[in-house]
C-alpha positions in Angstrom: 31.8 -55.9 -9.0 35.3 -54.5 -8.0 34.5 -51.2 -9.9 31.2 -50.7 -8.5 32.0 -51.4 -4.8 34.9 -48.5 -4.8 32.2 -46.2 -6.7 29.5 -46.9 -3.7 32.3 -46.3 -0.6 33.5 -43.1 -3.1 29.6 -41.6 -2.9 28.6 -42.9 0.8 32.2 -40.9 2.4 31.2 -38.0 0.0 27.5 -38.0 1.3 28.5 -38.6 4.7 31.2 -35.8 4.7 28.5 -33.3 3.6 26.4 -33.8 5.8 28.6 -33.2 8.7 29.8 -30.2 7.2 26.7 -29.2 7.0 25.5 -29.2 10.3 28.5 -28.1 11.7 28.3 -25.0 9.7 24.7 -24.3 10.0 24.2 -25.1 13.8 27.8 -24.0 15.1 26.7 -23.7 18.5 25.0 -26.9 19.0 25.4 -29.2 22.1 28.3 -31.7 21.3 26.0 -34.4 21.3 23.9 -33.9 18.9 19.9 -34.4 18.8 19.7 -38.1 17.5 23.2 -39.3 19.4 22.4 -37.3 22.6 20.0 -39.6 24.2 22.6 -42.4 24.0 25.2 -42.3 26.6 28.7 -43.4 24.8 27.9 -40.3 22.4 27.4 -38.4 25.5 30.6 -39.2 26.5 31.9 -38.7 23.4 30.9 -35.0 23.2 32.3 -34.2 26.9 35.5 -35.6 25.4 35.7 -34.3 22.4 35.1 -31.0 24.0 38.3 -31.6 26.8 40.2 -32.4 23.5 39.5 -29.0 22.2 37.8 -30.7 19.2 34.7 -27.9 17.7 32.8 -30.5 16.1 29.5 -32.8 17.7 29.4 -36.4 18.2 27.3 -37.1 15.0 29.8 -35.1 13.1 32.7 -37.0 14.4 31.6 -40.8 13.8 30.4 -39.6 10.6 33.8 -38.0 9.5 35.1 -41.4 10.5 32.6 -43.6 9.0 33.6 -41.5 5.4 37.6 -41.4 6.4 37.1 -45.4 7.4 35.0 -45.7 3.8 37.6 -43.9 1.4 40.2 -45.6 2.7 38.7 -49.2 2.5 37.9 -48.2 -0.9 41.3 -46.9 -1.8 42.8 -50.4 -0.6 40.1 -51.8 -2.8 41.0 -50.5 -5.8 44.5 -50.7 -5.2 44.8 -54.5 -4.1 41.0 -56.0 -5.1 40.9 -57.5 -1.8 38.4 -57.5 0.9 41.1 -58.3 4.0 43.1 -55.3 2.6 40.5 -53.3 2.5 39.5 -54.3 6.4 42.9 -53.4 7.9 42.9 -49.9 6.1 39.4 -49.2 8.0 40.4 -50.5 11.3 43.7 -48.7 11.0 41.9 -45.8 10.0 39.2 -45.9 13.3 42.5 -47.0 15.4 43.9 -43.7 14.2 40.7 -41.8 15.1 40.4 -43.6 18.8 43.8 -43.1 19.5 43.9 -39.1 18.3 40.9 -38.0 20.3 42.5 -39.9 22.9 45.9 -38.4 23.0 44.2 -35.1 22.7 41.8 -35.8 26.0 44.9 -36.8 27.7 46.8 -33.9 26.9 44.0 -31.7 28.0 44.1 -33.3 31.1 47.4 -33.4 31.7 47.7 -29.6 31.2 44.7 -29.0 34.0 46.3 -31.6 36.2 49.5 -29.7 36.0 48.4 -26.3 36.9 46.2 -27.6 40.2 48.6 -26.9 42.2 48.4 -23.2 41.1 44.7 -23.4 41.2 44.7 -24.5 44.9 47.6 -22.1 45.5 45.0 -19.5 44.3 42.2 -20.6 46.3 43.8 -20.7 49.7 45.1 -16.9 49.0 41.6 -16.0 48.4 40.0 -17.5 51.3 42.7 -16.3 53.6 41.9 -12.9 52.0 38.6 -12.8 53.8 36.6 -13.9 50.5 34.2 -16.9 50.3 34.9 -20.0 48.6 32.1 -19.0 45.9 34.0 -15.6 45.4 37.7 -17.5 45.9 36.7 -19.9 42.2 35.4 -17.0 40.3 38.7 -14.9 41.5 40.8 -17.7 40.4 38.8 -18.6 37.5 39.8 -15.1 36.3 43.7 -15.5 37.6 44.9 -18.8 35.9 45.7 -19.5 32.5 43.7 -21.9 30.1 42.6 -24.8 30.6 42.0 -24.0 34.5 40.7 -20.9 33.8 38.0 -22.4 31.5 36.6 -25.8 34.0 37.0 -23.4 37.0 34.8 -20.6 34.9 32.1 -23.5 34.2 32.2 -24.2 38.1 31.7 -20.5 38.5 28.8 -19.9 36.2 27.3 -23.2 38.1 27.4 -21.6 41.4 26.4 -18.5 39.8 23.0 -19.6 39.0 22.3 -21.1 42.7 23.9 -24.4 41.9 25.1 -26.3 45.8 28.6 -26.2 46.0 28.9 -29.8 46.5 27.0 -31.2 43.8 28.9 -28.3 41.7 32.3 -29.6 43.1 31.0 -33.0 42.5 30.2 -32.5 38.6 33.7 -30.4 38.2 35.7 -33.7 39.3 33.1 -36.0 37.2 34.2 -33.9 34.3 38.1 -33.7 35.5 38.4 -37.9 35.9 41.7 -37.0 37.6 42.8 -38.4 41.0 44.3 -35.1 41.7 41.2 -33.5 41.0 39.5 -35.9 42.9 41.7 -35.0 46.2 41.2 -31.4 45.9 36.9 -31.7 45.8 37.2 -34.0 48.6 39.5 -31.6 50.9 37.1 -28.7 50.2 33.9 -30.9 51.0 35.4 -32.5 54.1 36.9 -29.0 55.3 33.5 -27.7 55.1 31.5 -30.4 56.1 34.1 -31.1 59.8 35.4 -27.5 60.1 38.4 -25.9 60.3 41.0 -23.7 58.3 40.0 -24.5 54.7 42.8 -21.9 53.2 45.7 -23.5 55.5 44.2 -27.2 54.0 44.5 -26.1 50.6 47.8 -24.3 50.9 49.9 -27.9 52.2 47.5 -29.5 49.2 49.1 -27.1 46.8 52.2 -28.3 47.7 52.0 -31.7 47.7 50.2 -31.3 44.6 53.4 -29.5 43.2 55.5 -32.5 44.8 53.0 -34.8 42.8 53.3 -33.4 39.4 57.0 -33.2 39.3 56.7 -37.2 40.5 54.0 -37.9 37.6 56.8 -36.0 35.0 59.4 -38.3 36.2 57.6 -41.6 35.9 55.7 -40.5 32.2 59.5 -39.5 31.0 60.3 -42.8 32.7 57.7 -44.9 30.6 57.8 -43.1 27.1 59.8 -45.8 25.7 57.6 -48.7 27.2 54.7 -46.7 25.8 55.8 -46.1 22.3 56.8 -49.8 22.0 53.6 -51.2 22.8 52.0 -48.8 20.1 54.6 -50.2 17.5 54.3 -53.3 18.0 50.4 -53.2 17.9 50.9 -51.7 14.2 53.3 -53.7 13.1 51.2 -56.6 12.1 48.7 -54.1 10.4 51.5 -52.4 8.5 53.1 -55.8 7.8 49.5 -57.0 6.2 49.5 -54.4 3.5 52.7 -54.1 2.8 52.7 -58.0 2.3 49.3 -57.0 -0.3 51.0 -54.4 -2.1 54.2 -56.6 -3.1 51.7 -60.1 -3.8 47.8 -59.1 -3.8 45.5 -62.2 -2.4 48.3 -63.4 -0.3 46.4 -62.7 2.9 43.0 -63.8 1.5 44.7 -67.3 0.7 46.5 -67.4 3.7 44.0 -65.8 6.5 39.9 -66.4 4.7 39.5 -69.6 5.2 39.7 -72.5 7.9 43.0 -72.3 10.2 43.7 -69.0 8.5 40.7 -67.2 10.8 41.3 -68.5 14.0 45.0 -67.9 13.6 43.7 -64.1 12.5 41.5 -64.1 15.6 43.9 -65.5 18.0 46.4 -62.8 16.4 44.2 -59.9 17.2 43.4 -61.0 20.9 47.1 -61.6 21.5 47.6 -58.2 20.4 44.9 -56.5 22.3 45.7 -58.1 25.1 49.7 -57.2 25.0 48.6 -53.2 24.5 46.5 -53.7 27.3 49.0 -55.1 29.5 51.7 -52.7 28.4 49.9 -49.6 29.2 48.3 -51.0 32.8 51.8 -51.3 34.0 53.3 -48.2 32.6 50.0 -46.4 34.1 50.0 -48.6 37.4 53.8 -46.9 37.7 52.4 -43.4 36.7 50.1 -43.3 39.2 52.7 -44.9 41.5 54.7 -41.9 41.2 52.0 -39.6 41.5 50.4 -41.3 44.8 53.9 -41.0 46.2 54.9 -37.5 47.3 55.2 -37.2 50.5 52.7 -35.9 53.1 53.4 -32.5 55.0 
């Protein structure tokens, strides 16, 4: 039985790899969530993100890559310590690993657009004060600022382009942007043109405090690396502890953690954990966004 079970994760990961391959290669230009994921909404979600991340692959392609990375290492962990808790931590590590990079990667994106806004309203306000529209102002800038502004204002562009409103457009480009920055500047263009008044004076005092804002947000992130970094380490730790504990006496955890007290202790150790990353990263973000919400007003 342990020889066949490593044989039957070896052939599902290789099946499953192929196939993604496969439609990655022969439809390059699909939708990133593909026909059978698209109609559900997490795989919706995760093709607008894997997109921000700058990832060139589809949903389906995606959880399949990390169903067979999930399968080849639970049945490398198999073969190595013949046990089935082994072989769980090595696929949750593995999926952790997966959440965590097209995470980071979102994140990054983000933080990249975030940090040019203030150019990007900078750029707007000179074109409106230049005489053009604001249709005319996002295709000027689109063309103007570097990547990744250059690319979601382009998207707004083509929108408006093909008789898209501008408000359901604006609100769609700050859907996509979750950003409370981004947020601010849709709602200072919609209420300028919705009340009146001089929208490229607006967005020029935006583009400062905007400016004042990002320098605030690089303060407080440089401020909470540590805290950050910490709360990732000590979430591993246990994981890392587990299999290092199999490799020197295999069936320890088995003994210790499959069975009556050993479970609930397991379960109550994952929850605590959880719940301490949660915790950890709501208070560095709560001072993140502290710092951003605290330049001051002009």
């Amino acid at each position: 039985m342990s020889a066949v079970a490593p044989g039957v994760c070896a052939g599902a990961s290789a099946v499953c790899l192929v196939v993604g391959v496969r439609r990655l290669a022969v439809q390059p230009g699909r939708p990133m969530a593909s026909v059978r994921l698209g109609r559900w909404a997490p795989a919706r979600r995760l093709g607008v993100t894997l997109r921000r991340a700058g990832l060139p692959v589809t949903a389906e392609v995606a959880v399949l890559a990390v169903v067979a990375a999930m399968l080849v290492a639970g049945g490398a962990m198999w073969v190595v310590l013949g046990t089935a808790v082994g072989a769980a931590i090595a696929c949750g590590m593995v999926f952790a690993a997966a959440v965590a990079f097209v995470r980071s990667a979102d994140r990054r994106y983000l933080a990249r657009f975030t940090a040019q806004l203030a150019l990007v309203a900078q750029q707007l306000a000179g074109g409106l004060a230049a005489g053009l529209s604001l249709r005319q102002s996002i295709e000027r800038t689109a063309r103007d600022v570097p990547q990744p502004a250059s690319i979601e204002l382009g998207r707004l562009a083509t929108e408006l382009r093909l008789g898209a409103r501008v408000e359901p457009a604006l609100a769609g480009f700050a859907e996509r942007l979750a950003d409370p920055a981004v947020r601010l500047l849709v709602t200072a263009i919609v209420v300028q043109r919705s009340v009146g008044g001089n929208l490229a004076e607006g967005l020029a005092r935006l583009a400062a405090q905007l400016d004042d804002r990002e320098r605030l947000m690089r303060e407080a992130r440089s401020a909470t690396a540590q805290a950050r970094m910490s709360a990732w380490l000590v979430a591993g730790l246990p994981a890392v502890g587990g299999l290092a504990v199999e490799l020197a006496a295999p069936g320890t955890l088995e003994r210790t953690l499959g069975h009556g007290p050993g479970r609930i202790l397991l379960a109550l150790a994952a929850l605590l954990e959880f719940l301490g990353v949660v915790l950890v990263r709501r208070i560095t973000t709560d001072v993140v966004d502290s710092g951003g919400h605290g330049c001051p007003p002009r």
